[in-house]
N, CA, C and O atoms as CSV, one atom per row, in Angstrom:
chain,resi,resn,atom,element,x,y,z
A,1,UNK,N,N,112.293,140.498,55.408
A,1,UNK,CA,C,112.913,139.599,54.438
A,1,UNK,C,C,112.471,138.174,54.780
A,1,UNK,O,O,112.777,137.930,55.947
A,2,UNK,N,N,111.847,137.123,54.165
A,2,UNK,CA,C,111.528,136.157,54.243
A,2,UNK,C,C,112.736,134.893,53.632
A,2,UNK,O,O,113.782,135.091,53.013
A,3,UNK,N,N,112.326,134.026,53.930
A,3,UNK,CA,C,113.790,133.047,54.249
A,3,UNK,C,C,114.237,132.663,52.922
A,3,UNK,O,O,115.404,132.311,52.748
A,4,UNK,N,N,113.274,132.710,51.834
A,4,UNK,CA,C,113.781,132.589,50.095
A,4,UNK,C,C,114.913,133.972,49.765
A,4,UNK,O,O,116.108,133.954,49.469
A,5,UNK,N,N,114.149,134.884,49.923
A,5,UNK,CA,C,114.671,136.399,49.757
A,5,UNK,C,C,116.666,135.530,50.913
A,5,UNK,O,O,117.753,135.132,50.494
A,6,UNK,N,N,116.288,135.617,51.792
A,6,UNK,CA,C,117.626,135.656,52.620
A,6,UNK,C,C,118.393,134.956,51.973
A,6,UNK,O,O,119.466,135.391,51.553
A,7,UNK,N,N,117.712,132.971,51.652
A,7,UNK,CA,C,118.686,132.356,51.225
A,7,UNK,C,C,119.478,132.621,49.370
A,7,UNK,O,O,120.430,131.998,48.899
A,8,UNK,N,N,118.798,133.543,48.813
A,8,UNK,CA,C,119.562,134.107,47.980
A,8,UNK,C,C,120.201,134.753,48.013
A,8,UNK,O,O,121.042,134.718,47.115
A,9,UNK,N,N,120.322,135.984,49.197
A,9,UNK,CA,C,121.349,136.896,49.453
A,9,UNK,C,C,122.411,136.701,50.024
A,9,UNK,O,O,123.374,137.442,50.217
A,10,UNK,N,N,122.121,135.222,50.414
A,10,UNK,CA,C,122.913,134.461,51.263
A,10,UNK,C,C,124.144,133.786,49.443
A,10,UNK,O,O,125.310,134.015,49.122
A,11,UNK,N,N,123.281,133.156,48.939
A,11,UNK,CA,C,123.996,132.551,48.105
A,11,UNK,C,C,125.018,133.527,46.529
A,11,UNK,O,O,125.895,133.101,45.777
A,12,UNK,N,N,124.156,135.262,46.643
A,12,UNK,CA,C,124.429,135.993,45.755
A,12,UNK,C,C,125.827,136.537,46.434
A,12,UNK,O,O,126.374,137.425,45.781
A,13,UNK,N,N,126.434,136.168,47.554
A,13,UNK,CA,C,127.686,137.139,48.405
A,13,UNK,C,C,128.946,136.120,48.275
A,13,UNK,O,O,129.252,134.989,48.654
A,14,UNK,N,N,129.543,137.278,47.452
A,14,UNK,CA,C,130.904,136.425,47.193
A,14,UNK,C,C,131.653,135.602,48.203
A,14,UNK,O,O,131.651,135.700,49.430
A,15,UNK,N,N,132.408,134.618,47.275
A,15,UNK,CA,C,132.910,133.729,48.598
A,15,UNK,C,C,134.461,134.056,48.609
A,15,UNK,O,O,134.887,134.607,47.594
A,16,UNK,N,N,135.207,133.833,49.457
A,16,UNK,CA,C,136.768,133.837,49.576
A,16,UNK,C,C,137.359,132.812,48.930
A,16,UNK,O,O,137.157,131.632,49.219
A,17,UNK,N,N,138.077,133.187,48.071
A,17,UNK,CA,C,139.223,132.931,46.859
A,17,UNK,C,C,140.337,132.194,48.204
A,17,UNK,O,O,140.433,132.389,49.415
A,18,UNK,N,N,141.038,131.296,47.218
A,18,UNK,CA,C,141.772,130.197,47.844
A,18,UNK,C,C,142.823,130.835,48.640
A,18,UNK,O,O,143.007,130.450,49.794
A,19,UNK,N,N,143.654,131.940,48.045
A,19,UNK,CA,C,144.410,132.466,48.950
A,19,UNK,C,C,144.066,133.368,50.307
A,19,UNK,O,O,144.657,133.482,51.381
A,20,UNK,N,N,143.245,133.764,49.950
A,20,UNK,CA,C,142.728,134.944,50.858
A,20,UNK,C,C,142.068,133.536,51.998
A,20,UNK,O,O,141.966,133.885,53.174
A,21,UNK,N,N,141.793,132.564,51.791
A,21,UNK,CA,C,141.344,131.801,53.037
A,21,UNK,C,C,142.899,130.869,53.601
A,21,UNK,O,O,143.157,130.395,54.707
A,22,UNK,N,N,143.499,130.877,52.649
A,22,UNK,CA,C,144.433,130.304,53.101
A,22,UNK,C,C,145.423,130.865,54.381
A,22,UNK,O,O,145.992,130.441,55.386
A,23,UNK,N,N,145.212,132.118,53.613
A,23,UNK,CA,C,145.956,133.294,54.781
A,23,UNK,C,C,145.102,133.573,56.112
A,23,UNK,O,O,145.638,133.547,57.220
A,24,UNK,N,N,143.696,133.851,55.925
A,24,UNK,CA,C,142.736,133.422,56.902
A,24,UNK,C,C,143.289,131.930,57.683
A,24,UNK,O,O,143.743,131.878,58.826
A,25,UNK,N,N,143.187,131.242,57.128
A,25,UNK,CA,C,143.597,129.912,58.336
A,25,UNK,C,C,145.072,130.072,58.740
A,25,UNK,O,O,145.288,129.708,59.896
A,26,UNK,N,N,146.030,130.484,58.131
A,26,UNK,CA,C,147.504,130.412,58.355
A,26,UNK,C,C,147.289,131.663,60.063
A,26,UNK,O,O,147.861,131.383,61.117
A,27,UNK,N,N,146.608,132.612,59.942
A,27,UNK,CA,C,146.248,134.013,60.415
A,27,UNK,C,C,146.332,133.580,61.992
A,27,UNK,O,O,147.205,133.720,62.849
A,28,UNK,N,N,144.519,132.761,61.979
A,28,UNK,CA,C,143.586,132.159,62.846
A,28,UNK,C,C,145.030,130.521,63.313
A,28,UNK,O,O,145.035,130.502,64.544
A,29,UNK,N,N,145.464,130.033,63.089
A,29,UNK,CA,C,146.840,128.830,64.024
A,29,UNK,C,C,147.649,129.729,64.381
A,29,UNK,O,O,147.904,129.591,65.577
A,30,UNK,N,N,148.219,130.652,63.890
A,30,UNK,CA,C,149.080,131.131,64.817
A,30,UNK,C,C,148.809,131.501,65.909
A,30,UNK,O,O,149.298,131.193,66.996
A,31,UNK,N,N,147.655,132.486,65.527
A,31,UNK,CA,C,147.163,133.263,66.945
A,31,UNK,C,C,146.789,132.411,67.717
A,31,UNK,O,O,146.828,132.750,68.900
A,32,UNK,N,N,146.299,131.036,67.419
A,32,UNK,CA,C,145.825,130.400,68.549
A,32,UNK,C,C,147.397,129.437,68.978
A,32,UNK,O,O,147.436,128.904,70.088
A,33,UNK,N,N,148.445,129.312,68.149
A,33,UNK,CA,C,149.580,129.024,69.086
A,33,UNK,C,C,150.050,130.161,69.743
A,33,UNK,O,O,150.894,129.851,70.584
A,34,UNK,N,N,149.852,131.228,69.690
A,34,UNK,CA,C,150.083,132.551,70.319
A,34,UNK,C,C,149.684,132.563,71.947
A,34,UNK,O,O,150.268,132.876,72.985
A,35,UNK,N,N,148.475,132.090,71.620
A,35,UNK,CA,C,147.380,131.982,72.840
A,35,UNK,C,C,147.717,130.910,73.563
A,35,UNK,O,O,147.885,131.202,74.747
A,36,UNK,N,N,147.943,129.358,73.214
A,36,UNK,CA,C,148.261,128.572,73.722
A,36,UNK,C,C,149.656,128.156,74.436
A,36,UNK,O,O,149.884,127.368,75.354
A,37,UNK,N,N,150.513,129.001,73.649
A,37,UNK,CA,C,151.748,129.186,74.691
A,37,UNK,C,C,151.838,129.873,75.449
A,37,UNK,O,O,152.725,129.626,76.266
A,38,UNK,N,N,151.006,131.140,75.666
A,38,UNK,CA,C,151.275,132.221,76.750
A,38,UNK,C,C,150.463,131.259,77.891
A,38,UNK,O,O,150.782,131.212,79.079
A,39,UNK,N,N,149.622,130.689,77.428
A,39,UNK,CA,C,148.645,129.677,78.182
A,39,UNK,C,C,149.758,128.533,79.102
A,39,UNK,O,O,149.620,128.247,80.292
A,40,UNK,N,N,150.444,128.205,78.518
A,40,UNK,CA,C,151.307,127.411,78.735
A,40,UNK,C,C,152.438,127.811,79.326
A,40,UNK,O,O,153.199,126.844,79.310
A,41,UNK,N,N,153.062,128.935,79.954
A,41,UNK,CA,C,153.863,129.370,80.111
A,41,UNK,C,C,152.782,130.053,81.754
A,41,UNK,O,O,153.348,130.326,82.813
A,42,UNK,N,N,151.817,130.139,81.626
A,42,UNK,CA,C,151.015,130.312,82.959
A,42,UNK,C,C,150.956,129.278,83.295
A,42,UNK,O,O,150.887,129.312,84.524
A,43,UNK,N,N,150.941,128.395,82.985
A,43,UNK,CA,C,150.968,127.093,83.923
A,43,UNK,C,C,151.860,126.487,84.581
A,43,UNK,O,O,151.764,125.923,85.671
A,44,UNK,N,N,153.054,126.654,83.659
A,44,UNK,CA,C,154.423,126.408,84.391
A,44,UNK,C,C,154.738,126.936,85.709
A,44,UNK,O,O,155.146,126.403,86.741
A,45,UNK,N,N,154.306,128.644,85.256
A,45,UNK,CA,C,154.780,129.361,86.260
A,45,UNK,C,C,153.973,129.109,87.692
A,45,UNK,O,O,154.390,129.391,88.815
A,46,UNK,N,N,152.487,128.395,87.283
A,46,UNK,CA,C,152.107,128.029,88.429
A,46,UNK,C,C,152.456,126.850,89.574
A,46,UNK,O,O,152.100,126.621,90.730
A,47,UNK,N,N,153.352,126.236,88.596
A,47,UNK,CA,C,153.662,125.124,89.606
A,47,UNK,C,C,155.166,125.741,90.306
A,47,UNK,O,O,155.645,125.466,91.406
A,48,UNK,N,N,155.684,126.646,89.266
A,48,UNK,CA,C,157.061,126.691,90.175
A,48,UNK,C,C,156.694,128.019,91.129
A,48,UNK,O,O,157.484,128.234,92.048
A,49,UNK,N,N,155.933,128.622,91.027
A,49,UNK,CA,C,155.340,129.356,92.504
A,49,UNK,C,C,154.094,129.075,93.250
A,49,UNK,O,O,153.082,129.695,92.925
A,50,UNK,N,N,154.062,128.461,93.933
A,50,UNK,CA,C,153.026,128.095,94.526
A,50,UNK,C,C,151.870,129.053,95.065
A,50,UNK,O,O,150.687,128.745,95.213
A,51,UNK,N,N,152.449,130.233,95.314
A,51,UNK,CA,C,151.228,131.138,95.182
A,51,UNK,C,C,150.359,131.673,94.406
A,51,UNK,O,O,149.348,132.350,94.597
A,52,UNK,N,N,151.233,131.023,92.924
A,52,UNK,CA,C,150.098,131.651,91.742
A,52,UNK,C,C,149.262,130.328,91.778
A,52,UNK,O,O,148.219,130.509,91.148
A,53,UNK,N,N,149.334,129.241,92.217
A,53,UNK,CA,C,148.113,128.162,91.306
A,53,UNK,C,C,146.658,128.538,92.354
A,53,UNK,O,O,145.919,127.572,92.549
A,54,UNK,N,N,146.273,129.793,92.967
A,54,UNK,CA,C,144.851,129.693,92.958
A,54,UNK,C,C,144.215,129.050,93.572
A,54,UNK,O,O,143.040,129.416,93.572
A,55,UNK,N,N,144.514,127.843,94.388
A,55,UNK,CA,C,144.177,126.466,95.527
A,55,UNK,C,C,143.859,125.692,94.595
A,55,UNK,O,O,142.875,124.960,94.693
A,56,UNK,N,N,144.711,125.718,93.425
A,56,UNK,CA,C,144.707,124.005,92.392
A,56,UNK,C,C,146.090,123.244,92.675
A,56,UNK,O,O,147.202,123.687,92.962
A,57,UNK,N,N,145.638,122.000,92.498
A,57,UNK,CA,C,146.398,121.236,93.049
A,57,UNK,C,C,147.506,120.951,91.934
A,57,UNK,O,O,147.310,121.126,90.732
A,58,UNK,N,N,148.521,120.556,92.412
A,58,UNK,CA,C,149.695,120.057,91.193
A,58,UNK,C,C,149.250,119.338,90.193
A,58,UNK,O,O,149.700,119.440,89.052
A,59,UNK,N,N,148.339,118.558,90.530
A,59,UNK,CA,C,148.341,116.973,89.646
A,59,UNK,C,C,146.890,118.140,88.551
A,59,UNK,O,O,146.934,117.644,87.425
A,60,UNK,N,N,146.324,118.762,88.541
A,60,UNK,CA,C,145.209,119.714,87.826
A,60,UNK,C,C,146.112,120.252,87.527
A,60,UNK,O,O,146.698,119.468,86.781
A,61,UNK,N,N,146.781,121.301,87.622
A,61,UNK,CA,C,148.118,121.407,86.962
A,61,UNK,C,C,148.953,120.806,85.634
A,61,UNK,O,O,149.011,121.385,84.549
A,62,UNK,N,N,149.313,120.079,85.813
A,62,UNK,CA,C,149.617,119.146,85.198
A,62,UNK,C,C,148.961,118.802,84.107
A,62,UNK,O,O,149.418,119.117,83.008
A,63,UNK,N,N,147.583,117.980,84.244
A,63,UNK,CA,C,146.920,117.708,83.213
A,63,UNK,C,C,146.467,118.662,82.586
A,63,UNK,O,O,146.115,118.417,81.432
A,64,UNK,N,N,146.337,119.830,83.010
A,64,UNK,CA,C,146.399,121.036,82.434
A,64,UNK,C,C,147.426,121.501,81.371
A,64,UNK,O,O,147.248,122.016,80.268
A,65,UNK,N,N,148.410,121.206,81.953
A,65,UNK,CA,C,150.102,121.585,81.117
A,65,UNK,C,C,149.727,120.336,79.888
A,65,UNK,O,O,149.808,120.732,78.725
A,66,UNK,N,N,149.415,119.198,80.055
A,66,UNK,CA,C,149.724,118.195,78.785
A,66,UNK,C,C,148.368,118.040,78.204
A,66,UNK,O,O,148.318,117.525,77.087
A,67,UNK,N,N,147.376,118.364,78.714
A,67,UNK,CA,C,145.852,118.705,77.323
A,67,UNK,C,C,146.628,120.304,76.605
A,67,UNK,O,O,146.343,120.687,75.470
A,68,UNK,N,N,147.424,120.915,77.353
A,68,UNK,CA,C,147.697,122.626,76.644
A,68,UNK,C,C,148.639,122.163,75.689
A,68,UNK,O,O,148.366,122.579,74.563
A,69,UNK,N,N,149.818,121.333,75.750
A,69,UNK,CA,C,150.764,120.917,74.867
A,69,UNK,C,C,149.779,120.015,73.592
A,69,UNK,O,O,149.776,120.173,72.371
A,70,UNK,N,N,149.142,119.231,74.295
A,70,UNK,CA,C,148.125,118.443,73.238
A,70,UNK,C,C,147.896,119.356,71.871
A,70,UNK,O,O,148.245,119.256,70.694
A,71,UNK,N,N,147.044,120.398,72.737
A,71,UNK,CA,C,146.102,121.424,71.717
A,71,UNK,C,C,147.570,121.934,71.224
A,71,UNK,O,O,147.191,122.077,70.062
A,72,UNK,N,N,148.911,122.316,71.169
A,72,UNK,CA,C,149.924,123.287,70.751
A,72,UNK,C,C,150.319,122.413,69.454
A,72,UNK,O,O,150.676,122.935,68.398
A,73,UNK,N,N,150.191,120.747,69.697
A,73,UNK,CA,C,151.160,119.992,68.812
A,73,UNK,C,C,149.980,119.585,67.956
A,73,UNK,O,O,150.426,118.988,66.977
A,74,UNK,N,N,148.526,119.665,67.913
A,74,UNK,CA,C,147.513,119.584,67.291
A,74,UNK,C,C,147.847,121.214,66.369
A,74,UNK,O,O,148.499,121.280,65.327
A,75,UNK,N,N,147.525,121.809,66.731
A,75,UNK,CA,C,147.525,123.497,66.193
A,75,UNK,C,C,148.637,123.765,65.007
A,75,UNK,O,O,148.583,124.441,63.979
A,76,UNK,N,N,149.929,122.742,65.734
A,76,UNK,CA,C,151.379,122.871,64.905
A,76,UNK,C,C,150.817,122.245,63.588
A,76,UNK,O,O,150.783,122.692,62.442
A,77,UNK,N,N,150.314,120.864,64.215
A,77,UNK,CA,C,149.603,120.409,62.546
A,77,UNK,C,C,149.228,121.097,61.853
A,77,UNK,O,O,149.841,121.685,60.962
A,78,UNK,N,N,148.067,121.155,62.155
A,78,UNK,CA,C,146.912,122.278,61.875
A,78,UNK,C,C,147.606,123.121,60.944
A,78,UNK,O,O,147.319,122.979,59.756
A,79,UNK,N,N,148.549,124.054,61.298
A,79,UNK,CA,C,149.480,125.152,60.760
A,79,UNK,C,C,150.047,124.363,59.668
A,79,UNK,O,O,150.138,124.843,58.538
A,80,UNK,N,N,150.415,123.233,59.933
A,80,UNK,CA,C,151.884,122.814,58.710
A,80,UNK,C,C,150.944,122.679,57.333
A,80,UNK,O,O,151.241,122.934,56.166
A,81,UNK,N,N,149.811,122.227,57.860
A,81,UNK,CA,C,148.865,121.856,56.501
A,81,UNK,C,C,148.403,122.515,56.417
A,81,UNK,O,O,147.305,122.046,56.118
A,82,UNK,N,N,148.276,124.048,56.459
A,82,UNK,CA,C,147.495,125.004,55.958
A,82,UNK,C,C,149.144,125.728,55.171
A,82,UNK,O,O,149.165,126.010,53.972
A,83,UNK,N,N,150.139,125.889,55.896
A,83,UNK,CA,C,151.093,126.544,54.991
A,83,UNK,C,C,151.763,125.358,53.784
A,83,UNK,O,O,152.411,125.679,52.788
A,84,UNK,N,N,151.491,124.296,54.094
A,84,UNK,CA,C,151.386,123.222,53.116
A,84,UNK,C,C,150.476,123.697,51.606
A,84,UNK,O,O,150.659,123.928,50.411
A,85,UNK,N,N,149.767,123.661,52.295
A,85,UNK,CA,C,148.820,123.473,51.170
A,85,UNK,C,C,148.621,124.929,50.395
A,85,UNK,O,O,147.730,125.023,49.551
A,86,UNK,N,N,149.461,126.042,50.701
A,86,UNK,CA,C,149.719,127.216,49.929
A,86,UNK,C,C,150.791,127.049,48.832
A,86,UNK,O,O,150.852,127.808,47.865
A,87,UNK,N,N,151.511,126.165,49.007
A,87,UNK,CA,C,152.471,126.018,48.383
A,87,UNK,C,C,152.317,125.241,46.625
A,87,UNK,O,O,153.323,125.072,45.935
């Protein structure tokens, strides 16, 4: 197949209808607040047992815990304006 041939087969394949992507993005934030709190809930637990952090230090820790909250309250956005914008 040469790259004319492709980029038509490329352009002849249906695209996703507004809801069906909407639900796609609503799908794809959760799971990644899914991910980011279990994420977040390992980190905690690493500071209040000291045998789980691995030989990382508190303060890596830490900035760890508030870039993970970062990405959770970014994601929350993320989410509000995708179930926003179904409405």
């Amino acid at each position: 197949m040469n790259l004319k041939q492709l980029k038509n087969k490329l352009d002849d394949m249906p695209k996703l209808n507004t809801e069906t992507l909407n639900q796609r993005a609503s799908d794809k934030a959760f799971a990644k607040l899914f991910s980011l709190n279990e994420e977040l809930e390992t980190l905690k637990n690493a500071i209040i047992d000291p045998d789980n952090k691995r030989n990382v230090s508190s303060e890596v820790l830490e900035k760890c815990i508030n870039a993970t909250i970062n990405q959770i309250d970014t994601w929350n956005y993320i989410a509000k304006l995708v179930e926003l914008d179904t409405e």
